[in-house]
C-alpha positions as a Markdown table, in Angstrom:
| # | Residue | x | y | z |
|---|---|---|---|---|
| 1 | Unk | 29.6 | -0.2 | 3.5 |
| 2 | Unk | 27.0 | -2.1 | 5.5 |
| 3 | Unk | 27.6 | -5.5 | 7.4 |
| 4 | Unk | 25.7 | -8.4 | 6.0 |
| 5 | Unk | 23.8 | -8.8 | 9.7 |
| 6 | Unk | 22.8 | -4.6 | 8.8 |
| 7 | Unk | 21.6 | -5.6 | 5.2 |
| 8 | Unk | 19.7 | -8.2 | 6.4 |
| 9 | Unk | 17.8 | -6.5 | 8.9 |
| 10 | Unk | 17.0 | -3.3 | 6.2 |
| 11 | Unk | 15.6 | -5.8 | 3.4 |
| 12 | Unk | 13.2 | -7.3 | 6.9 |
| 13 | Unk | 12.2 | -3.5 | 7.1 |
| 14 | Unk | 11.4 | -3.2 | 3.4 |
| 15 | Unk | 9.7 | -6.2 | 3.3 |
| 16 | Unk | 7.4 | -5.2 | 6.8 |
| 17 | Unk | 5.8 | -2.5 | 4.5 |
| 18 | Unk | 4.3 | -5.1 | 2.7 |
| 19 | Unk | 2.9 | -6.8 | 5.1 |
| 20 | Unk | -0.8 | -7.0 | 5.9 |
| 21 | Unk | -2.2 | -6.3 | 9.4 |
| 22 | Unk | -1.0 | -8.8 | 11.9 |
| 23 | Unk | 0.8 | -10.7 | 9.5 |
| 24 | Unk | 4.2 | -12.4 | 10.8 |
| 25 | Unk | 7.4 | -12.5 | 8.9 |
| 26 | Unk | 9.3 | -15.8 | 9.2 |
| 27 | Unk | 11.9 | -15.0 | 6.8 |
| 28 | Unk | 13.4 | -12.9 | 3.9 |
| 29 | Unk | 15.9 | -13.7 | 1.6 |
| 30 | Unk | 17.6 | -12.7 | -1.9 |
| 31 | Unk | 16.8 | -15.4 | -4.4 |
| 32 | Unk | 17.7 | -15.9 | -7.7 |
| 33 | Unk | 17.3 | -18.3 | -10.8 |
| 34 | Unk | 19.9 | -20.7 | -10.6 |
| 35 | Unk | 22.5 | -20.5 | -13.8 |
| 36 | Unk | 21.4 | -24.0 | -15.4 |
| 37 | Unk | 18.2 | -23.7 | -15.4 |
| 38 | Unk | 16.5 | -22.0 | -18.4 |
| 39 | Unk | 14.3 | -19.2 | -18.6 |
| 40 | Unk | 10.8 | -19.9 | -19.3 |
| 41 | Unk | 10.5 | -20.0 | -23.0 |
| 42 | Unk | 7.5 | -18.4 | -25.5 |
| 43 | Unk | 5.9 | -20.8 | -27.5 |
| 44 | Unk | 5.4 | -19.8 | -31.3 |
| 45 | Unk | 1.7 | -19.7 | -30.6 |
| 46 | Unk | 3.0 | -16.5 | -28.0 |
| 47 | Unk | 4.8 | -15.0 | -30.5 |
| 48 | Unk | 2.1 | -14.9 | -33.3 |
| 49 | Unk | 0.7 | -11.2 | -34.1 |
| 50 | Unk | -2.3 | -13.1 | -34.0 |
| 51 | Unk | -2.5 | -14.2 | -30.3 |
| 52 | Unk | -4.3 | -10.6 | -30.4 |
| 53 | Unk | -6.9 | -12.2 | -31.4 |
| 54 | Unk | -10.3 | -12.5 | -29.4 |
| 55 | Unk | -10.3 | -15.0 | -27.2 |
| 56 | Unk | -12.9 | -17.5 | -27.7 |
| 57 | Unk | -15.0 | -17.7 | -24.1 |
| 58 | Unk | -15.7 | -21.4 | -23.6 |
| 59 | Unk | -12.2 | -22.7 | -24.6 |
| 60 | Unk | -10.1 | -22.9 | -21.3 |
| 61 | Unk | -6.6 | -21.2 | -21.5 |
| 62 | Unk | -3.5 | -22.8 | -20.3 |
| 63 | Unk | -3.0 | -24.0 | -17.4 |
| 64 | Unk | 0.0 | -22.2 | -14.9 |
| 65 | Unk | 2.0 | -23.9 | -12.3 |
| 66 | Unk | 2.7 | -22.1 | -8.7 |
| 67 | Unk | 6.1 | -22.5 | -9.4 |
| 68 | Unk | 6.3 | -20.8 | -13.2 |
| 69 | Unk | 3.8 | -18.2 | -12.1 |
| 70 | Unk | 7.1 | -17.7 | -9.2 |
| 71 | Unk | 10.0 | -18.8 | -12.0 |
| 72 | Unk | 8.6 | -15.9 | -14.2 |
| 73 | Unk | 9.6 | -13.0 | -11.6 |
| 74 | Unk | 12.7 | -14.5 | -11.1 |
| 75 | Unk | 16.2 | -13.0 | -12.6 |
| 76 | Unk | 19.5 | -14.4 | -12.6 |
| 77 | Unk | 22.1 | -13.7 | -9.8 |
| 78 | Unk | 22.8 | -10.5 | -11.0 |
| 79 | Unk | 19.5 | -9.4 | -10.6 |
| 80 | Unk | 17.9 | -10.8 | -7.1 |
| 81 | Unk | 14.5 | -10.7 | -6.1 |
| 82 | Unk | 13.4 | -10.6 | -2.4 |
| 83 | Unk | 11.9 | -14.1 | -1.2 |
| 84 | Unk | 9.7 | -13.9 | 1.9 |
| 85 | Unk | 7.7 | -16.1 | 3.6 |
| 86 | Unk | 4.8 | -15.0 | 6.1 |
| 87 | Unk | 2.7 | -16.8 | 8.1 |
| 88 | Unk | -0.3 | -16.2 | 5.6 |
| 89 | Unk | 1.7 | -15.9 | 1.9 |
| 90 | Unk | 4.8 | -16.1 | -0.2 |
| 91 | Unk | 5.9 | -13.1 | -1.8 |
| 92 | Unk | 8.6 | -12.4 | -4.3 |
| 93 | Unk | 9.5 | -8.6 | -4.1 |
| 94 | Unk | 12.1 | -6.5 | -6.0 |
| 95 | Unk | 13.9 | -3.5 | -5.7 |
| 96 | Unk | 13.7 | -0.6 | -8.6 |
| 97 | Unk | 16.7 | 1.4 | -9.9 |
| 98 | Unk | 15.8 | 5.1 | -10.4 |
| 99 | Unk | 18.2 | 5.2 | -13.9 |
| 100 | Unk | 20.2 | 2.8 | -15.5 |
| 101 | Unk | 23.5 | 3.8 | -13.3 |
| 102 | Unk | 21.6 | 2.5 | -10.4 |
| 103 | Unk | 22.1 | -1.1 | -12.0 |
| 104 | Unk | 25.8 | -0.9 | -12.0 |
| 105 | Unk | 25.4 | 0.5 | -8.5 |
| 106 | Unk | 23.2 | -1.9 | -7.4 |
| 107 | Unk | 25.4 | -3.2 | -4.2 |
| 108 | Unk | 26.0 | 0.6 | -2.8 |
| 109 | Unk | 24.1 | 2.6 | -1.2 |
| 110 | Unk | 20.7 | 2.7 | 0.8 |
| 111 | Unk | 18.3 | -0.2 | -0.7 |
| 112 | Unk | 16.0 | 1.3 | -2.7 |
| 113 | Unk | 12.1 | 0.5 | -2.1 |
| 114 | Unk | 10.8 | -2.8 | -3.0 |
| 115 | Unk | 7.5 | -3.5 | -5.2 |
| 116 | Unk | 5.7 | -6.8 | -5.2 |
| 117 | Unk | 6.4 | -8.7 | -8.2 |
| 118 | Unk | 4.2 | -12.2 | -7.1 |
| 119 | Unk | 2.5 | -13.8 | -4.3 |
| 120 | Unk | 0.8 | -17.2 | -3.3 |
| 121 | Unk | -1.5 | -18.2 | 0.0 |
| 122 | Unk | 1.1 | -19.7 | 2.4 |
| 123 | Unk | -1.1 | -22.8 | 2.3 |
| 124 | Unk | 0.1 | -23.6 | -0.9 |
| 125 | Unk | 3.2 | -24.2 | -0.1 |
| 126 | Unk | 3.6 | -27.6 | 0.5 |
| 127 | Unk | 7.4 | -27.8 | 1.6 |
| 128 | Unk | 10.5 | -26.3 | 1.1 |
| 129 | Unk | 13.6 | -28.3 | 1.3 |
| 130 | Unk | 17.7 | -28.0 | 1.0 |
| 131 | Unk | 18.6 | -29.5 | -1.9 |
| 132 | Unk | 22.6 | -29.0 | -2.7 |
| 133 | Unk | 22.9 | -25.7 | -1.3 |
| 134 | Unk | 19.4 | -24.8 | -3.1 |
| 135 | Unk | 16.2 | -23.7 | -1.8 |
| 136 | Unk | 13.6 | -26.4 | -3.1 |
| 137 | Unk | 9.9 | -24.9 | -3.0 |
| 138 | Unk | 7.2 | -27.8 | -3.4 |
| 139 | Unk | 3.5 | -26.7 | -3.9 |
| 140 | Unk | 0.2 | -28.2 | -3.5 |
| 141 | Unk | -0.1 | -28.3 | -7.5 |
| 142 | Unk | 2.9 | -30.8 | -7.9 |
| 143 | Unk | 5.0 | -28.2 | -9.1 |
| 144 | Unk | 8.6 | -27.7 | -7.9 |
| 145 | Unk | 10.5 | -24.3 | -8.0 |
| 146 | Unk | 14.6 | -24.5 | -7.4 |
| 147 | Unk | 16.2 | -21.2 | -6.1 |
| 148 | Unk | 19.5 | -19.8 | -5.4 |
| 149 | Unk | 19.7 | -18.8 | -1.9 |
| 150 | Unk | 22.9 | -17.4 | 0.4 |
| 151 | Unk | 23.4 | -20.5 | 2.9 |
| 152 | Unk | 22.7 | -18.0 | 6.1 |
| 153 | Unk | 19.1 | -17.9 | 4.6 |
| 154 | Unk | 18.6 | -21.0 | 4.2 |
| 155 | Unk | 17.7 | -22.1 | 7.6 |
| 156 | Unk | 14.6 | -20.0 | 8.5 |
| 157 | Unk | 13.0 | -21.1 | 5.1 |
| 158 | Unk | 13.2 | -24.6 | 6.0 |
| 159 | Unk | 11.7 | -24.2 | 9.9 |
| 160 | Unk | 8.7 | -23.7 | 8.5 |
């Protein structure tokens, strides 16, 4: 079984491939939705068989927050998503089991490759803050994403 430090250092390495040239990673982390908070709910107008309807072209759509477009890629601690924050973007990554016994597996073995799941310009990232042991992610838009985070993490995502 690998060390934590080990770990650490192979999910920096996963996350390098994703990185664009001369891009910096600051820090990379597992995140997850916190229990209490709930999922992002469908409205009944997103449940209708008729949303398949066309679209009529001069009547705007809704309007997403930063922090749902990030809330909707996140899982609950027992699936964890890959947090990282570059010097140009914020990228939420996560890993993909090969069958379904790779889910009950999920903490042996080599880490699988991660795929991006969602990204923002690093510019709209307005702060990030501790809040109770939580990673608190403020963007330019007003919106506010709350994350679970492993306390050793914490620190690099709040020097910058």
């Amino acid at each position: 079984m690998e060390s934590g430090a080990e770990r650490d250092m192979e999910v920096e390495a996963r996350v390098r491939d994703h990185l664009q040239p001369g891009e910096t990673l600051h820090a990379a982390a597992w995140v997850s939705r916190p229990d209490d908070q709930a999922p992002i709910t469908l409205t009944r107008a997103e449940l209708s068989p008729l949303r398949f309807r066309r679209r009529v072209p001069d009547r705007p759509g809704p309007q997403r927050t930063l922090a749902a477009g990030l809330e909707q890629h996140l899982r609950l601690v027992t699936e964890p998503r890959v947090l990282a924050r570059t010097d140009r973007r914020l990228l939420v990554l996560s890993r993909s089991p090969q069958s379904w016994l790779d889910r009950f597996r999920a903490g042996s073995g080599p880490l699988t490759a991660l795929h991006p799941r969602w990204e923002c310009p690093r510019a709209n990232l307005n702060s990030a803050t501790d809040r109770a042991g939580r990673l608190r992610l403020i963007f330019t838009d007003g919106s506010v994403a709350e994350l679970l985070i492993p306390a050793a993490s914490l620190g690099p995502f709040l020097a910058g």
